[in-house]
VOGU-3710 file (C-alpha; in Angstrom, 3 decimals, decimal comma):
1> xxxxxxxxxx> 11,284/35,243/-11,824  8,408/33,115/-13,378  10,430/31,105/-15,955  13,760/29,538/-14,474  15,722/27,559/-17,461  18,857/26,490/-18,659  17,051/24,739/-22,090  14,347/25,693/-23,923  10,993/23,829/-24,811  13,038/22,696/-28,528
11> xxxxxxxxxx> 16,289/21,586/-26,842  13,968/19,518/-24,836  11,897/18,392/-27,526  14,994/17,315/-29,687  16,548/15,120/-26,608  13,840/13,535/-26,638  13,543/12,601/-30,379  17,435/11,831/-30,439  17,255/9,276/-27,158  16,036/5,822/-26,973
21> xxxxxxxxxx> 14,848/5,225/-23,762  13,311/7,023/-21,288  11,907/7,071/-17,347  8,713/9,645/-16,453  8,197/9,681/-12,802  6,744/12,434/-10,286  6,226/13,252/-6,779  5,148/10,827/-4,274  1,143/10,350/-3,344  0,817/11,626/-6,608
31> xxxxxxxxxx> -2,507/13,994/-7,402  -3,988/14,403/-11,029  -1,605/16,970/-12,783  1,768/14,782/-11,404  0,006/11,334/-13,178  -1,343/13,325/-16,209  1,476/14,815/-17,106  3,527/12,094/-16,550  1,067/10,041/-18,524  0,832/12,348/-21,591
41> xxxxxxxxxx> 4,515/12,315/-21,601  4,882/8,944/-21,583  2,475/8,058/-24,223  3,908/10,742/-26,704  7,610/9,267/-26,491  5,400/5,590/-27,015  4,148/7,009/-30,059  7,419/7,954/-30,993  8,560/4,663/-30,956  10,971/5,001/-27,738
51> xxxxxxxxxx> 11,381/2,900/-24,912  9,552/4,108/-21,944  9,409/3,068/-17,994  6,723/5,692/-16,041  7,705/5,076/-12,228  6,040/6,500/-9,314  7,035/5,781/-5,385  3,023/5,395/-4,731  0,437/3,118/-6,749  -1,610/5,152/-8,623
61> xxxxxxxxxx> -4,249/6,880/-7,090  -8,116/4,646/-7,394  -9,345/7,825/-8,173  -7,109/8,272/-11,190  -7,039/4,918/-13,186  -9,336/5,744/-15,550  -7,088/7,851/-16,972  -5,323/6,160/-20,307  -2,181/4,506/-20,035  -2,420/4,254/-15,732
71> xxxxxxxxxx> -1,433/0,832/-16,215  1,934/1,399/-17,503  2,742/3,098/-13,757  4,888/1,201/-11,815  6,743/1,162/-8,218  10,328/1,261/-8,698  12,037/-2,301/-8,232  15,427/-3,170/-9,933  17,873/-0,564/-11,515  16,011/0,741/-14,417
81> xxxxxxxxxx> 18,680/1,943/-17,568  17,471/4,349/-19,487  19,282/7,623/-21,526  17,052/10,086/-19,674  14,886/10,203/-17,179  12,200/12,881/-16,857  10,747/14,388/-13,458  7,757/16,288/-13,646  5,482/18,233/-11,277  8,150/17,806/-8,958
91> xxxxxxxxxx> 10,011/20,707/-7,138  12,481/18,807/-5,208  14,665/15,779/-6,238  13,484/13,845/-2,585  9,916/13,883/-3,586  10,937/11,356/-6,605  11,390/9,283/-3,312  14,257/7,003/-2,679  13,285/4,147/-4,197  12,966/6,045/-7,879
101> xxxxxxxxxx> 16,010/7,805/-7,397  18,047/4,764/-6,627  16,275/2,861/-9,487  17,381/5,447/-11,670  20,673/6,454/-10,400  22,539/5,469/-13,589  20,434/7,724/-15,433  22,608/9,644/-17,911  20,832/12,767/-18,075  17,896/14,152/-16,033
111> xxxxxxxxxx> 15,344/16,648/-16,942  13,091/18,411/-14,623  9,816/20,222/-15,758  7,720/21,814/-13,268  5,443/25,041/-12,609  6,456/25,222/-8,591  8,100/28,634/-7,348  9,978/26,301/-4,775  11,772/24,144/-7,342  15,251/23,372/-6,554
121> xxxxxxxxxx> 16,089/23,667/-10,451  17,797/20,213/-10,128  18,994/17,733/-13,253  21,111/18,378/-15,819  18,342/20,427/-17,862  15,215/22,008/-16,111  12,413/24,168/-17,235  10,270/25,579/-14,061  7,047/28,186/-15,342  6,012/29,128/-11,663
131> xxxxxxxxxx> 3,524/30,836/-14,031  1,928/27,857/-15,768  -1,095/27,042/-13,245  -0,283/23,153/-14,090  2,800/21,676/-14,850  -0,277/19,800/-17,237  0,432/23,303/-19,395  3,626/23,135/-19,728  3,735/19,375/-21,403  0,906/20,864/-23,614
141> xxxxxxxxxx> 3,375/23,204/-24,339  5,980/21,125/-24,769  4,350/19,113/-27,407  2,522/21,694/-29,678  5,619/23,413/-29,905  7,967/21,077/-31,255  5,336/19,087/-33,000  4,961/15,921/-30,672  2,898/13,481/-30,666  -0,918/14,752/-29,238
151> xxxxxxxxxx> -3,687/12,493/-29,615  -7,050/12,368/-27,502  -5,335/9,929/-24,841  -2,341/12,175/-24,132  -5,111/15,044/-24,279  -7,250/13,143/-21,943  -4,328/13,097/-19,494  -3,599/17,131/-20,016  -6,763/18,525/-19,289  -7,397/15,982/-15,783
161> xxxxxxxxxx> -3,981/17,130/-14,911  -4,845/20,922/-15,881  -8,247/20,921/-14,285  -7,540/19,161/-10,710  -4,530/22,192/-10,636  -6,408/24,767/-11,866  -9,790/23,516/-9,381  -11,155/22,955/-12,826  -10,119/26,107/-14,163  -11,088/28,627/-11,217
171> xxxxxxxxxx> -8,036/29,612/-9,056  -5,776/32,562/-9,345  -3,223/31,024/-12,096  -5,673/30,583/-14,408  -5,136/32,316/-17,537  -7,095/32,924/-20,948  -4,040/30,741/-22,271  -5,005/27,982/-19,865  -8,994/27,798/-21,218  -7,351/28,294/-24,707
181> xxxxxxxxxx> -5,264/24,905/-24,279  -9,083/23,543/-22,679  -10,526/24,709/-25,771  -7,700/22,890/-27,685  -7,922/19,828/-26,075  -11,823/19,743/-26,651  -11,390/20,162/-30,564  -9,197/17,219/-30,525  -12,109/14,842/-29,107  -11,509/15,211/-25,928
191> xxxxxxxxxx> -14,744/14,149/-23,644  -14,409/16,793/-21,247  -17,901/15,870/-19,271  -16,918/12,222/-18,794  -13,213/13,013/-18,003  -15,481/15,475/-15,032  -17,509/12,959/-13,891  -14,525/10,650/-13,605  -12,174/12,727/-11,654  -14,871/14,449/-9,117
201> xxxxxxxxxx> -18,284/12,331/-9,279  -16,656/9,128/-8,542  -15,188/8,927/-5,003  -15,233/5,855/-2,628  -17,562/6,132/0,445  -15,058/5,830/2,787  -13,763/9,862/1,818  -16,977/10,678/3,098  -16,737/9,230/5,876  -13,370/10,736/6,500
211> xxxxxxxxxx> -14,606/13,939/5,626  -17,086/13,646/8,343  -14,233/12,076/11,053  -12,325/15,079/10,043  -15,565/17,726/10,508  -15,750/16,623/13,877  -12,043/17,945/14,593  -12,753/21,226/12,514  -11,445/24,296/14,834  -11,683/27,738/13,668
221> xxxxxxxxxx> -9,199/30,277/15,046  -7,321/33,368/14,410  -10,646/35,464/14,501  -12,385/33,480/12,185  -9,634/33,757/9,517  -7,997/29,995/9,770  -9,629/26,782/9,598  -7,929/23,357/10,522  -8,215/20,003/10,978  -6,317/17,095/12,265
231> xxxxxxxxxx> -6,074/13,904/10,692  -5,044/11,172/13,091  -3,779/7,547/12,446  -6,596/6,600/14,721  -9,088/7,832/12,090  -7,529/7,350/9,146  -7,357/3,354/10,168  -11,132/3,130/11,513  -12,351/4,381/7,693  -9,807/2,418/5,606
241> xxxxxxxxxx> -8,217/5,491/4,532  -5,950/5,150/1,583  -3,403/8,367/0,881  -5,429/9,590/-1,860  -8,714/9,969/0,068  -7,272/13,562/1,495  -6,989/15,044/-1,695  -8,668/17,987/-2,261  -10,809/17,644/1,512  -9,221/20,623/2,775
251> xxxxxxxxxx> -11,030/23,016/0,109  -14,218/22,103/2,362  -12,486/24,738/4,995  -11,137/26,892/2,626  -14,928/27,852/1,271  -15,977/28,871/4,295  -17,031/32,513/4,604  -14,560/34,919/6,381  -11,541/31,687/6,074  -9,094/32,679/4,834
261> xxxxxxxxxx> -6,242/30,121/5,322  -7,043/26,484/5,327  -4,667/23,780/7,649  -4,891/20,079/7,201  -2,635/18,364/9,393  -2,065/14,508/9,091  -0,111/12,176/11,293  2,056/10,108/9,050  2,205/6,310/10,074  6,280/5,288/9,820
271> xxxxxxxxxx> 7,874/8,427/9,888  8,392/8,742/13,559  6,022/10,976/14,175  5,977/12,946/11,263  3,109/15,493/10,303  2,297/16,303/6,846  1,204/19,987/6,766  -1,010/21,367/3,935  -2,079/25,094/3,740  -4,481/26,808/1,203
281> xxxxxxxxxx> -4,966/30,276/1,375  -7,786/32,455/-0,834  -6,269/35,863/-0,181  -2,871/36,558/-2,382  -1,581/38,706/0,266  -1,231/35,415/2,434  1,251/33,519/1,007  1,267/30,032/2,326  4,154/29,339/0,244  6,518/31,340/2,517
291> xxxxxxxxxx> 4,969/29,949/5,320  5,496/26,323/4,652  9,101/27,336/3,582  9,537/28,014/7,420  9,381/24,141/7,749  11,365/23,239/4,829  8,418/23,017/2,879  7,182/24,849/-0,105  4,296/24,926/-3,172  2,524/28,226/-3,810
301> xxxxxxxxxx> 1,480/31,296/-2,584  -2,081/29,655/-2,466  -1,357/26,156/-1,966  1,720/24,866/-0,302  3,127/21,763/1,999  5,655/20,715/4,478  5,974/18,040/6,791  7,136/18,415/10,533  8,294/16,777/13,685  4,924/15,579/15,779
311> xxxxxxxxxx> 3,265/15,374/17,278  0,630/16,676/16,291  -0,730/19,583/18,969  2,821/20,499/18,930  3,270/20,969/15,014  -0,186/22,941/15,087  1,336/25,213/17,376  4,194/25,879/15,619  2,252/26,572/12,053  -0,231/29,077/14,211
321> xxxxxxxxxx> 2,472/30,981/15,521  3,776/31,099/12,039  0,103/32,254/10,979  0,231/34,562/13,314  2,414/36,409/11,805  1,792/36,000/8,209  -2,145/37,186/8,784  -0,782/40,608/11,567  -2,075/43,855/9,736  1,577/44,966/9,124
331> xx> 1,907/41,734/6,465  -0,977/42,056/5,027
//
């Protein structure tokens, strides 16, 4: 079922004009649509004249603060008091992270707005699209609706955080509704080219180099049908990786010819021994989704997560085996 509710996009709309002060916060290591969208959020309830806190367990991405109103991100500290606090992009409540949710454990009501089939439907009220290619389209949504607040910033923040979801408006999600919101978003001033350059023509030298450390582990298996790399703490220290560096390296596999299920595995310093999986797959009758789901993970049928015990030769083995089966003739 694509839309999971108990509110609507009004009911949501008039708790938030009725309430004084709010919390926006999203999903840890945090990728364009979780800080635009918590962003545009944010900055309408400002404009309302509310009290607002945006938290995030992670600093904010380098990549990402040139987006407007970055600076009002914070890590969580002391309890934070608010009447509501607002999760977005998020499908399960321990990917706030522990430090938000014990900031804002006297929260009196939560609300949870997300696009992810594997949302757990948590908080008090919670509106999950699993159709809305960006969780970016549903706060558009959100705010056209019931007449919000929508000015080039918060649009700024929308189309970044519909665009790095959407890989800038070309996987399967994408509907005529989504470029109608782009066109939208344009007509209200929005400098679509520089917003581009900004979010994929401005990366840090030391990606590349990772993307090369990473090349070098590059195996392709399964007939020429998976790709997959391992990222190891080893190489993640010798080029100065920070946890945003990753994002979006794995589509390098995925756009290989005859691939069609990307693996990124990453050893995850602290965690004893934890590996964070990430799958993509370009073929909808491989859904990654229920593959990660295996682990206790979850996402998309196209794009989906999960982290596992290491290490890491292990975990691959485990996910292949799981491959194995989702790519045998009789599932697909």
């Amino acid at each position: 079922m694509p839309l999971r509710t108990n509110t609507s996009l009004e009911e949501i709309a008039r708790l938030l004009r009725e309430s004084s002060s709010f919390a926006v916060l999203s999903h840890y290591r945090p990728d364009g649509d979780a800080i635009g969208s918590s962003l545009a959020v944010a900055l309408a309830l400002k404009k309302l004249g509310k009290s607002v806190r945006v938290l995030n367990e992670d600093p904010v991405p380098e990549t990402l603060k040139f987006l407007p109103g970055s600076e009002m991100i914070e890590q969580p500290g002391d309890a934070v008091n608010v009447d509501v606090a607002i999760a977005v992009d998020c499908a399960t409540r321990e990917r706030l992270g522990a430090k938000c949710l014990a900031a804002l454990a006297g929260a009196k009501q939560w609300i949870n707005i997300d696009h992810h089939r594997s949302n757990e439907d948590y908080g008090d009220r919670h509106f999950i699209d699993s159709d809305a290619p960006a969780t970016g389209e549903i706060v558009f949504n959100l705010l056209t609706a019931a007449g919000l607040p929508l000015d080039v910033e918060i649009g700024s923040n929308l189309y970044v955080a519909i665009s790095t979801d959407t890989g800038s408006f070309q996987y399967q999600g994408t509907t005529a509704r989504t470029y109608e919101i782009g066109a939208a978003l344009i007509r209200l001033g929005v400098d679509i080219s520089t917003l581009a350059r900004d979010t994929y023509e401005n990366h840090p030298m030391r990606r590349i180099e990772l993307l090369r450390g990473l090349l070098n582990t590059m195996e392709v298996t399964h007939g020429g049908r998976v790709a997959s790399w391992g990222l190891t703490t080893e190489l993640a220290s010798s080029v100065g990786m920070k946890p945003e560096d990753a994002e979006g390296l794995i589509d390098t596999m995925r756009s290989i010819q005859g691939v069609v299920v990307a693996a990124a595995f990453e050893e995850l310093p602290g965690t004893d021994g934890k590996i964070r999986l990430s799958l993509r797959s370009k073929d909808p009758r491989i859904d990654v989704g229920r593959v990660c789901a295996i682990f206790g993970g979850g996402g998309h049928p196209l794009a989906a997560g999960a982290r596992l015990r290491g290490p890491l030769s292990e975990a691959k083995a485990r996910v292949f085996q799981a491959l194995d089966e989702a790519l045998s003739p009789s599932q697909t």
